[in-house]
RODO-2510 file (C-alpha; in nm, 4 decimals, decimal comma):
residues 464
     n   res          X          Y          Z
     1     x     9,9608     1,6645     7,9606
     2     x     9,6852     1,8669     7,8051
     3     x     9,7555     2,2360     7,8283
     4     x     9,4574     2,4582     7,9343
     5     x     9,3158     2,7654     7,7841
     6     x     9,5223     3,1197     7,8232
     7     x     9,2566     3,4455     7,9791
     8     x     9,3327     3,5641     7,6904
     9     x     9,2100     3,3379     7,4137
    10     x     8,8487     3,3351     7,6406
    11     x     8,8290     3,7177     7,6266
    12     x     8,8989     3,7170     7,2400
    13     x     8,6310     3,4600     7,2031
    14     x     8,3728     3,6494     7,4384
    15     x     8,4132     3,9943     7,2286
    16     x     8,3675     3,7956     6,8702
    17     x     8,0102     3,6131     7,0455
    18     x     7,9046     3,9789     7,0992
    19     x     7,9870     4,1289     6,7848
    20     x     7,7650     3,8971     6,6296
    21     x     7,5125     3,8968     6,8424
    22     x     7,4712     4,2652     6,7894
    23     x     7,4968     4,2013     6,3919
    24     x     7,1983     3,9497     6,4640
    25     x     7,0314     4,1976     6,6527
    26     x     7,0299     4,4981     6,3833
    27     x     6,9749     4,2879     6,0799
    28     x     6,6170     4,1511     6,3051
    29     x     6,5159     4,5111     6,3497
    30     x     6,5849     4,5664     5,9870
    31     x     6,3578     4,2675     5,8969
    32     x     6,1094     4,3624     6,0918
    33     x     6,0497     4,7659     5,9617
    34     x     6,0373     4,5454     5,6105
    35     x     5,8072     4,3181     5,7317
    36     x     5,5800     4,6252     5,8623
    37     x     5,6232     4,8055     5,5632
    38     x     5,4800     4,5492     5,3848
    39     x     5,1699     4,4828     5,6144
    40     x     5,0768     4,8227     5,5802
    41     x     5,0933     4,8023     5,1393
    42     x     4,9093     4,4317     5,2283
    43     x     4,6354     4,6829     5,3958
    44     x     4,5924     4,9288     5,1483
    45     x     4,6094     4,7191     4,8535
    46     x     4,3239     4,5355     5,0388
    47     x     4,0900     4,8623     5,1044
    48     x     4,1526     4,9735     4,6990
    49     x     4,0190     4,6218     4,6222
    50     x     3,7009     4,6651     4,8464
    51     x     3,6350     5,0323     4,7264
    52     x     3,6729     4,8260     4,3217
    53     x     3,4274     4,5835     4,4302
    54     x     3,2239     4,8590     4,5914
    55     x     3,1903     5,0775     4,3002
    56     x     3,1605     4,7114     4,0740
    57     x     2,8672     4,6761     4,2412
    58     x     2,6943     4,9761     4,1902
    59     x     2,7565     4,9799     3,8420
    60     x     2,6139     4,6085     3,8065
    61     x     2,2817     4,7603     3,9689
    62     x     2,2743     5,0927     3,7775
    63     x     2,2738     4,8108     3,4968
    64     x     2,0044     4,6054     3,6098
    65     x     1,8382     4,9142     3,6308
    66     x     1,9126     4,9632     3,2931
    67     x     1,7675     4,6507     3,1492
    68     x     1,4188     4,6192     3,3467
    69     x     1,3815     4,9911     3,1447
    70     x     1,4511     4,8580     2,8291
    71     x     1,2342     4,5645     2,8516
    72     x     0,9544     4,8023     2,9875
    73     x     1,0181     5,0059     2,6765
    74     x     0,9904     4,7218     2,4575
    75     x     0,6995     4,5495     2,6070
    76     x     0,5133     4,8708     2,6012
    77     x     0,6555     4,8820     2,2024
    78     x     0,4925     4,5579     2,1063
    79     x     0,1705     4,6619     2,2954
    80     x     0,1742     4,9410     2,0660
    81     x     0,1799     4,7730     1,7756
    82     x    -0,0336     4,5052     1,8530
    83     x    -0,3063     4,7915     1,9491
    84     x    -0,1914     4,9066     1,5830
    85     x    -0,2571     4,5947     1,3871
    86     x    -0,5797     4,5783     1,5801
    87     x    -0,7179     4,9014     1,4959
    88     x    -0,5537     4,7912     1,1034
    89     x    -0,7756     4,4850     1,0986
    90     x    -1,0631     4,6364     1,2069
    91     x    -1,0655     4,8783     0,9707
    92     x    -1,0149     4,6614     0,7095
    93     x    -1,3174     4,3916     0,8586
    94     x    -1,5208     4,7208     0,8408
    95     x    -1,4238     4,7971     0,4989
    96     x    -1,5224     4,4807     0,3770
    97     x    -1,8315     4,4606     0,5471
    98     x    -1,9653     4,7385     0,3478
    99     x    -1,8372     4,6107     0,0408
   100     x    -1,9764     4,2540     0,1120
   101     x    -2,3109     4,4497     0,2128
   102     x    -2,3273     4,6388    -0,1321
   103     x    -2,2541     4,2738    -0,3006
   104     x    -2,4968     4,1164    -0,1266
   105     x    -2,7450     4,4246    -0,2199
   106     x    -2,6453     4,3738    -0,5818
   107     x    -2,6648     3,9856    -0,5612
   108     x    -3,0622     4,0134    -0,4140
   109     x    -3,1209     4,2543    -0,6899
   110     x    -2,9442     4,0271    -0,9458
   111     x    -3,1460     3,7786    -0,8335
   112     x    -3,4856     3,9063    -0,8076
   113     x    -3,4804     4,0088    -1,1856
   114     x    -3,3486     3,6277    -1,2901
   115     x    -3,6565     3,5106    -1,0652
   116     x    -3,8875     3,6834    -1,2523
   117     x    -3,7535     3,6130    -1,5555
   118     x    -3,7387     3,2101    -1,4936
   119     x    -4,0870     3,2646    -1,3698
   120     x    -4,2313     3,4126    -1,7274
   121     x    -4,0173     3,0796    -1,8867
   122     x    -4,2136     2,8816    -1,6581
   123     x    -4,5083     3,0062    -1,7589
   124     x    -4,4102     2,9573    -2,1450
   125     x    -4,3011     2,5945    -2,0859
   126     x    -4,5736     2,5125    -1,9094
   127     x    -4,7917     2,6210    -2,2528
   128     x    -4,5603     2,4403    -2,4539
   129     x    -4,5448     2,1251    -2,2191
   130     x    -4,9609     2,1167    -2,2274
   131     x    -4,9300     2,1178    -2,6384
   132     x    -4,6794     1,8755    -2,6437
   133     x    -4,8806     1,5995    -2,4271
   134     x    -5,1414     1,6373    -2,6669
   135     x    -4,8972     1,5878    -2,9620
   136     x    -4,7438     1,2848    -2,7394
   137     x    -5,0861     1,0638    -2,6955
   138     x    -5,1646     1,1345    -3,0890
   139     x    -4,7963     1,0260    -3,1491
   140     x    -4,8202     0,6773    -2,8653
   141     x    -5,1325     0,5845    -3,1096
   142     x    -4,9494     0,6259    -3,4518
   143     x    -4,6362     0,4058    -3,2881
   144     x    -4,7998     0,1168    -3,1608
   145     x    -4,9540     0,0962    -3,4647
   146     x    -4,6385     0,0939    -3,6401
   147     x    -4,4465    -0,1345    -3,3952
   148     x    -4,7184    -0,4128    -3,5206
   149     x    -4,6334    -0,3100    -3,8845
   150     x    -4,2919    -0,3068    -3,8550
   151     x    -4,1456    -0,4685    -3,5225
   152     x    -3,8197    -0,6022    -3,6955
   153     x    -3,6889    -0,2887    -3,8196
   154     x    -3,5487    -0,0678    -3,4825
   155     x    -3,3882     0,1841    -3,7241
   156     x    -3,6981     0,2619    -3,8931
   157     x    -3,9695     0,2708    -3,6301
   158     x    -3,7339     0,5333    -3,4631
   159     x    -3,7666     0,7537    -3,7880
   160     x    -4,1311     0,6937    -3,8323
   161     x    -4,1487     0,8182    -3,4362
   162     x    -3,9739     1,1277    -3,5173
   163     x    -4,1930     1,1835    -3,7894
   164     x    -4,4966     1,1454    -3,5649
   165     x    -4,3920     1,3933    -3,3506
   166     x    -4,2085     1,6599    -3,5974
   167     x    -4,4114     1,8978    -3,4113
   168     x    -4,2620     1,8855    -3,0941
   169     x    -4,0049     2,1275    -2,9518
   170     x    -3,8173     1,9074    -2,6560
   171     x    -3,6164     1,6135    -2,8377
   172     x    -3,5344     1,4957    -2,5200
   173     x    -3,8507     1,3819    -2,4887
   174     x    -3,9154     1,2495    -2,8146
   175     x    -3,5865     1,0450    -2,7688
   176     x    -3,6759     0,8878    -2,4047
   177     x    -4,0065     0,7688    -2,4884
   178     x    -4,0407     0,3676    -2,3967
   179     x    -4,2473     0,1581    -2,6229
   180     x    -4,4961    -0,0735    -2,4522
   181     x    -4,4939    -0,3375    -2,7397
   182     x    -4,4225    -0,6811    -2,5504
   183     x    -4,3819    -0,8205    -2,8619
   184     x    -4,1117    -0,5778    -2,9490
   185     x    -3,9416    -0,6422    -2,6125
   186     x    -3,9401    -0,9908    -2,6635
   187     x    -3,7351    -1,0126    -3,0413
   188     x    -3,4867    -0,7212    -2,8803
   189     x    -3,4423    -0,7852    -2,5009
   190     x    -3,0731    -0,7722    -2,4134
   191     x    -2,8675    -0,8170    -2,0994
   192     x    -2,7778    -0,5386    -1,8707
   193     x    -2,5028    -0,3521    -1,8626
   194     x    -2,2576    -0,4188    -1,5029
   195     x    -2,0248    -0,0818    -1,5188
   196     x    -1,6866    -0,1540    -1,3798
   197     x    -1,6578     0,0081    -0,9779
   198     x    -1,4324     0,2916    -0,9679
   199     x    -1,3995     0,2874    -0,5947
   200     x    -1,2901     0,0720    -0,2924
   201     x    -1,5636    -0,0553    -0,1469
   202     x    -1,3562    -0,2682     0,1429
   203     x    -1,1956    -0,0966     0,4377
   204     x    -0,9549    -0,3955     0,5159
   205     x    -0,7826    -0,7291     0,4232
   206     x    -1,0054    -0,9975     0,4275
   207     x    -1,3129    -0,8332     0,4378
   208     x    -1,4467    -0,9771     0,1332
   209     x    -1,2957    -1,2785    -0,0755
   210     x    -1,4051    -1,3417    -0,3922
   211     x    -1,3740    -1,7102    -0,4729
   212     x    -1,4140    -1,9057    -0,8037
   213     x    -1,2950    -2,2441    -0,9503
   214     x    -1,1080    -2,3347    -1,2947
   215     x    -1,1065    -2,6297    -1,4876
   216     x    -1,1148    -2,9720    -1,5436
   217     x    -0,7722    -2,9059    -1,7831
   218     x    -0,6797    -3,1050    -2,0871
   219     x    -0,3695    -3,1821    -1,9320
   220     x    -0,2825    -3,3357    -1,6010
   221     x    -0,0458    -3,1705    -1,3678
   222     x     0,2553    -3,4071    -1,2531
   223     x     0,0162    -3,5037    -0,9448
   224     x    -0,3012    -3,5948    -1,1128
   225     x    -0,4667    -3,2022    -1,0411
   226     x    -0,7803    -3,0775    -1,3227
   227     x    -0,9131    -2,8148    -1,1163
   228     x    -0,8105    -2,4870    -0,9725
   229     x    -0,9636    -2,2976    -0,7059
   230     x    -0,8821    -1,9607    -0,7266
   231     x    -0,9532    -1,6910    -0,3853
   232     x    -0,9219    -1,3111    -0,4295
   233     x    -0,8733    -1,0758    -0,1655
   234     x    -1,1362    -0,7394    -0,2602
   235     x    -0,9143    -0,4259    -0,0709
   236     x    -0,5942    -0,5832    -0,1764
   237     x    -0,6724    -0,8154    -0,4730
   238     x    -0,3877    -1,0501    -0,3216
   239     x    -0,4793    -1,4226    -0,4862
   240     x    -0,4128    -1,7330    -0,3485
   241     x    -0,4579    -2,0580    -0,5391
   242     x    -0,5225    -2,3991    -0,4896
   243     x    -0,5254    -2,6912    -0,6847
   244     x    -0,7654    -2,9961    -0,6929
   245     x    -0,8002    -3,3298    -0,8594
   246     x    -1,1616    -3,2660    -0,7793
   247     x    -1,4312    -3,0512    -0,7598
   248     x    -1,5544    -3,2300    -0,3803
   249     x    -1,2669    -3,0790    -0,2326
   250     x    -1,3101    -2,7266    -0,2700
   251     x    -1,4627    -2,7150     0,0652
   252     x    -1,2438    -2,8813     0,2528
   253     x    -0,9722    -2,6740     0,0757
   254     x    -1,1504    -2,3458     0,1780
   255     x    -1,2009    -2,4543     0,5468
   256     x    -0,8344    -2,5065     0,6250
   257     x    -0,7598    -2,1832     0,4182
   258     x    -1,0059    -1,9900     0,6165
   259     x    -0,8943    -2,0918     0,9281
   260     x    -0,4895    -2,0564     0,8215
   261     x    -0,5478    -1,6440     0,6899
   262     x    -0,7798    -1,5839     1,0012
   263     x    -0,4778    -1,6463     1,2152
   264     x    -0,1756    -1,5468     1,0082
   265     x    -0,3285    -1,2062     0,9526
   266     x    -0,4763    -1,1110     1,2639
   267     x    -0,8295    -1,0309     1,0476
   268     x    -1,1655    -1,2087     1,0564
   269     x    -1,3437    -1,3025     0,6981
   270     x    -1,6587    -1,0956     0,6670
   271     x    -1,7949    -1,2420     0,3586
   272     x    -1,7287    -1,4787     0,0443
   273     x    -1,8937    -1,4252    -0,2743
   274     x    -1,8805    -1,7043    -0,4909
   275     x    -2,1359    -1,8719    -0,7878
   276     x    -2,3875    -2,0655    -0,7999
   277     x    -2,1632    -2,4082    -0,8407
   278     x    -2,2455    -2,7293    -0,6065
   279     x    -1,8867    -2,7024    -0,5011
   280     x    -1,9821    -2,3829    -0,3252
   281     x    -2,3259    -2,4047    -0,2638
   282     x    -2,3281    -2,7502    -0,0358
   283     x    -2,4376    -2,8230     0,3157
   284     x    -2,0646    -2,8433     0,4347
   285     x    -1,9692    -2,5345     0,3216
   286     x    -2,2865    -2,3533     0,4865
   287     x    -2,2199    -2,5012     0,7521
   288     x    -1,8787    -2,3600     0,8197
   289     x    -1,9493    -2,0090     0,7156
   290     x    -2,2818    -2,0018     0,9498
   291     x    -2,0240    -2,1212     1,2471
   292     x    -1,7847    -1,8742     1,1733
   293     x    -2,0237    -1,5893     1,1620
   294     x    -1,9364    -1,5129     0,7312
   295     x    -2,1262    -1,4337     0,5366
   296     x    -2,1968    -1,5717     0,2049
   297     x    -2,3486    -1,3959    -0,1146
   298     x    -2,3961    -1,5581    -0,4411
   299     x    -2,3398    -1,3739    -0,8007
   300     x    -2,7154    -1,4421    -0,9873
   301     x    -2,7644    -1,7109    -1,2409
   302     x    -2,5867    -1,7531    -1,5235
   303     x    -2,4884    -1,3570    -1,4472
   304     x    -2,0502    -1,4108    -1,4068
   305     x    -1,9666    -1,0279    -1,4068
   306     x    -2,1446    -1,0209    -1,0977
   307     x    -1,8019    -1,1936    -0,9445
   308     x    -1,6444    -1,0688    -1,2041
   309     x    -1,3040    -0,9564    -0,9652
   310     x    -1,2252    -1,3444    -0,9672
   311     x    -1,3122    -1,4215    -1,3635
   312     x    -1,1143    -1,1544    -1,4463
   313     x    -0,8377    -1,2740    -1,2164
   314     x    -0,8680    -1,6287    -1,3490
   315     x    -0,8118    -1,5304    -1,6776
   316     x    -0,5377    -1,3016    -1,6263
   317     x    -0,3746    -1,5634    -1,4205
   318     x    -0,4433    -1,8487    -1,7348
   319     x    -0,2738    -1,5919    -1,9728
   320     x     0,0071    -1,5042    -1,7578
   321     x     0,0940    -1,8989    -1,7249
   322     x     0,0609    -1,9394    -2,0871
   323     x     0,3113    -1,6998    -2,1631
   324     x     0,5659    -1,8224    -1,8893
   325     x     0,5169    -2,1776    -2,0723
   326     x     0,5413    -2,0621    -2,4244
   327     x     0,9185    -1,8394    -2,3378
   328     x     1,0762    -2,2235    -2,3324
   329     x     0,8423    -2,4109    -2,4742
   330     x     0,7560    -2,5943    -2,1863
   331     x     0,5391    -2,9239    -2,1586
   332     x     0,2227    -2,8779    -2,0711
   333     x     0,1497    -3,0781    -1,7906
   334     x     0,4238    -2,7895    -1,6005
   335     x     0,1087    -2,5750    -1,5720
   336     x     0,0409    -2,6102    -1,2262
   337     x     0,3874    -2,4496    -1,1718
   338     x     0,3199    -2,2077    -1,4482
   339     x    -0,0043    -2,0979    -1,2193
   340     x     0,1459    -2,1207    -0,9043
   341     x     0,4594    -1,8642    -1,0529
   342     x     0,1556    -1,6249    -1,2420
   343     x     0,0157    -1,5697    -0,9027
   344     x     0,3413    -1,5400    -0,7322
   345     x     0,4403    -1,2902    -0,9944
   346     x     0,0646    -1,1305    -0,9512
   347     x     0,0507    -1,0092    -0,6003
   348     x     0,4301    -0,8935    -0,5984
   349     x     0,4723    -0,6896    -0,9112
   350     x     0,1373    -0,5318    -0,9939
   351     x    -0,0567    -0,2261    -0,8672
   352     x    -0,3690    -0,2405    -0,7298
   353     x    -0,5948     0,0607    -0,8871
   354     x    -0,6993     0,3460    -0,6628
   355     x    -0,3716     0,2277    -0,3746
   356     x    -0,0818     0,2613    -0,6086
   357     x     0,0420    -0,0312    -0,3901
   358     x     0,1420    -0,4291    -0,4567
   359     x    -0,1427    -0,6670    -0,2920
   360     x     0,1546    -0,7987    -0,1142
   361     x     0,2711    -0,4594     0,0343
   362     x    -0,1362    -0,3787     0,1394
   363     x    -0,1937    -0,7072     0,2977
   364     x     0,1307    -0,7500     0,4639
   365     x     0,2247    -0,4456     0,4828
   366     x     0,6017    -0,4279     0,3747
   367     x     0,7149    -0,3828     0,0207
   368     x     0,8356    -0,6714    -0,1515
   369     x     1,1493    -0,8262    -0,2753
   370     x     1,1658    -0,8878    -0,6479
   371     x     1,5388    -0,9507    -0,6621
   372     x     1,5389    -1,3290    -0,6452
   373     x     1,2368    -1,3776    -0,9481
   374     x     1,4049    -1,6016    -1,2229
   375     x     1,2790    -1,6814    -1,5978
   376     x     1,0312    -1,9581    -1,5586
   377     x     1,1509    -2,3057    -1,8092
   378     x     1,4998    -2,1922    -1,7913
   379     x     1,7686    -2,4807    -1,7371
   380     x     1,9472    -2,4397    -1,3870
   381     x     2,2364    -2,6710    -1,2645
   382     x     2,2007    -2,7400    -0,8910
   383     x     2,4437    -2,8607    -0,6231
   384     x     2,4389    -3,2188    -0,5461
   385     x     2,3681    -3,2710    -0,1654
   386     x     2,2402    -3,6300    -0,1481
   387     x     2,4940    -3,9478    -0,0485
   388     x     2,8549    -3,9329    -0,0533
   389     x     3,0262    -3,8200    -0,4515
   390     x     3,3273    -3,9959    -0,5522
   391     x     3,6415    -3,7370    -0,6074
   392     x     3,5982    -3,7084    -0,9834
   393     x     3,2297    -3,7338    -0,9934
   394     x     2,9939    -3,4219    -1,1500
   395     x     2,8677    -3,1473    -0,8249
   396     x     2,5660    -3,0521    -0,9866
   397     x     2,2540    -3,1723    -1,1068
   398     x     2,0604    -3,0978    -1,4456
   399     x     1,7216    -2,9455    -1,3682
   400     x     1,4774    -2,6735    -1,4960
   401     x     1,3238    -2,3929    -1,3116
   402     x     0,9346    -2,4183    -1,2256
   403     x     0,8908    -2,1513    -0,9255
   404     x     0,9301    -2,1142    -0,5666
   405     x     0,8396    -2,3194    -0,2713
   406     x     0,5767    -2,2385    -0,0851
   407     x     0,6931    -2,3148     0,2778
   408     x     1,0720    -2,1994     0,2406
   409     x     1,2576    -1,9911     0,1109
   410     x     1,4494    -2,1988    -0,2180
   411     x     1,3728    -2,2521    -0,5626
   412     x     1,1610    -2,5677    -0,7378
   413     x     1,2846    -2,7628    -0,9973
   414     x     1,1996    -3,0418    -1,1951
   415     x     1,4579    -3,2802    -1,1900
   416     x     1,5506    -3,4721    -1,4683
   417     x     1,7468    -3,7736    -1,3565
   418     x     1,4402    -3,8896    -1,1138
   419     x     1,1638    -3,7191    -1,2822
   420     x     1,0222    -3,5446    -0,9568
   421     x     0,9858    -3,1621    -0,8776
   422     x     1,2386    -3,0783    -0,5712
   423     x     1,3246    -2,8187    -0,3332
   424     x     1,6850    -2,6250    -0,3565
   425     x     1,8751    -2,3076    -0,2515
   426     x     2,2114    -2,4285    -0,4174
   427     x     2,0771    -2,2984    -0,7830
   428     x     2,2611    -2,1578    -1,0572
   429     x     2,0254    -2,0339    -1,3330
   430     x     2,0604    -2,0324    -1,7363
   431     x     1,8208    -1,7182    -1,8216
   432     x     2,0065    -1,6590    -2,1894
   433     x     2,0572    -2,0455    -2,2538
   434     x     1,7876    -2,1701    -2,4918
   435     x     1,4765    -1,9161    -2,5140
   436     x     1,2071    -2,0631    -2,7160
   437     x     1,3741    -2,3340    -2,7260
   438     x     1,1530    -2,6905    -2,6404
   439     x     1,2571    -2,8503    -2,2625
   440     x     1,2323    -3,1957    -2,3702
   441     x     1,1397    -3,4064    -2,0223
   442     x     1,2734    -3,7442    -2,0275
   443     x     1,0530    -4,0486    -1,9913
   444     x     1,1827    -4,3979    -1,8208
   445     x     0,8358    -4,6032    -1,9055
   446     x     0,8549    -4,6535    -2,2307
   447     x     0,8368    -4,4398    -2,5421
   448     x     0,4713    -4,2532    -2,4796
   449     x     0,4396    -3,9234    -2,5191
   450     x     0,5469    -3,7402    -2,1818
   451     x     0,2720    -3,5116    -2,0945
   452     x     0,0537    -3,9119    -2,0934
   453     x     0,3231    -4,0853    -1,9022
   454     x     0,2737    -3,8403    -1,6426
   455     x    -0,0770    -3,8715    -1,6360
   456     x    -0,0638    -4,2464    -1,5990
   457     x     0,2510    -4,1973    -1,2925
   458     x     0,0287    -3,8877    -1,1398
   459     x     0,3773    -3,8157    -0,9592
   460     x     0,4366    -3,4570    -0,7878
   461     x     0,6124    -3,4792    -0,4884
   462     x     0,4819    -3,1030    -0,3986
   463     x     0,1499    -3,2176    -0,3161
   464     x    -0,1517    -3,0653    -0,4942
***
């Protein structure tokens, strides 16, 4: 049987419940005069931190204060001084007005003595003028009498006029006086003199071409061409040229380049000045320029510097190819690749006068590359692409440089193996192989001479 609890072990149990209790009680009220204790430091802490922010305040305005005074100091500063500099120039202006005023007084006086005395010179070269028109009609007598006697001699009918009028003060006159011998005009008449422009006349590319032709050649070019037609561009003197196996087709060749510049650079032709050749002057050709609203002017007979842009440009161009044939000894019927490369060369590498600019870079408008230009006539191996090679069969093919293709960006060679000019990227050149050195083309019908088996084949797979 369980045994119950003695009255004594309760009572024990009852007075240790209270002790603590009252242990709980006292160490509550001692929590609780902490915990007010702190409240109140809480409080005051709190008011110190509004009186700081109080008196931060005030201070921020007293500096406000501050700074709308010094900026009204300063703005009243630079007023100042700008009243200053005022009153400075003014001064000055006023200073100078009086000294320009006792110029100006000086000038008028200056210049009311040098009137008076050009006036009295005047009057003295007015005596001397009357005297010497007198001398001058005695003196017109004596020469046209001695322009009969002696109208070979130039030298000495000039003396014998100087003579006539030894009396005379002005030489300037006695130098410009104009004989009125027609007999003497007609044993001495010369040409006039056409001084070279030393402006731009053009505003803009295509505003004026000047358009000539060359030729017929000694020697054919691989397709059967004589004839060159040569265009020149006046504001950028960019050249284009074209060549013919006649003269019929310059017109034709014109029209389509016309029409192919109009569009690829955005500019209408104004006007063509060409000769007075039947290849230019034709009912085709006026046709086309009166439909396209150009106009066309034409140099005076038998009078070439008066297109003389495009004669000189021809024979540049001629001279240029003559040297790029001569630096291998090339044959001769290469010149329309020699012409072709001159012009290429022409309107990338020199300056026109008065621009300081390439034709290429004032027509297109970007500078150009000259990094890819090779030695014309030098020998270049290129990469066989055509038909399948056997393993130990040669990559490359024996050629010779002869330009640039028109349409693409690659190289032109003449290829020896098939005796036709082709079209390649896959180059590797031979600049310091052979100089002045003769490219000997070979021939597969018969033993002629090649420059005349070309003729007779009038092969160039280029086209004209």
């Amino acid at each position: 049987m369980e045994s119950t609890p003695s009255l004594c072990s309760v009572l024990d149990d009852e007075t240790e419940n209270q002790d603590e209790m009252a242990m709980l009680k006292e160490l509550y009220k001692v929590r609780c005069t902490l915990l007010g204790e702190a409240l109140v430091k809480f409080d005051y802490l709190m008011d110190s931190l509004k009186e700081r922010d109080e008196s931060i305040e005030e201070l921020e305005y007293h500096l406000n204060d501050e700074k709308r005074r010094f900026n009204l100091l300063r703005q009243e500063l630079k007023n100042e001084r700008c009243i200053s500099q005022g009153l400075k120039q003014q001064i000055e202006t006023s200073e100078l007005d009086k000294v320009k005023d006792l110029e100006t007084i000086e000038r008028d006086q200056l210049l009311a003595q040098e009137l008076d005395a050009s006036k009295k010179e005047l009057e003295v070269a007015h005596a001397s003028v009357t005297r010497d028109l007198d001398h001058l009609e005695k003196a017109n007598k004596l020469v046209k009498v001695e322009l009969k006697k002696l109208g070979e001699n130039h030298d000495l009918l000039q003396e014998t006029y100087k003579k006539a009028l030894g009396s005379m003060n002005d030489p300037i006159i006695a130098e410009n006086i104009v004989s009125s011998s027609t007999s003497f005009t007609s044993g001495k008449q010369l040409k006039k003199r056409h001084p070279i422009k030393s402006i731009v006349t053009s505003s803009r590319p295509l505003e004026l071409l000047h358009i000539d032709l060359f030729g017929p050649s000694h020697y054919d070019t691989l397709g059967g061409s004589k004839y060159g037609l040569v265009i020149v561009d006046d504001y950028s003197r960019y050249s284009w040229v074209f060549l013919l196996k006649s003269k019929d087709k310059t017109y034709r060749e014109f029209i389509i380049f016309a029409k192919k510049a109009q569009r690829m650079y955005e500019s209408e032709i104004k006007a063509i000045r060409t000769d007075n050749g039947t290849e230019f002057k034709n009912y085709t050709m006026q046709e086309f320029v009166d439909d396209e609203g150009i106009k066309h002017e034409l140099s005076a007979p038998y009078t070439p510097q008066k297109n003389g842009v495009v004669e000189s440009k021809n024979r540049t161009i001629i001279e240029m190819a003559r040297t790029i044939l001569s630096e291998f000894n090339s044959p001769h019927n290469f010149w329309r690749e020699a012409i072709s490369t001159a012009v290429h060369y022409s309107n990338r590498l020199f300056l026109r006068p008065l621009h300081n600019k390439t034709p290429y870079e004032l027509l297109t408008g970007n500078k150009p590359n000259v990094m890819y230009i090779r030695v014309f006539g030098c020998k270049c191996l290129v990469k066989n692409n055509k038909g399948k090679l056997g393993k130990f069969e040669t990559r490359t093919i024996e050629g010779t440089f002869v330009g640039y293709a028109e349409n693409s960006h690659a190289y032109r060679y003449y290829n020896k193996s098939t005796g036709a000019i082709e079209v390649s990227c896959d180059m590797v050149f031979l600049e310091d192989n052979g100089s002045q050195v003769e490219q000997v083309v070979p021939c597969d019908a018969g033993d002629d001479d090649p420059s005349n088996t070309n003729k007779l084949m009038g092969m160039d797979t280029s086209g004209p």
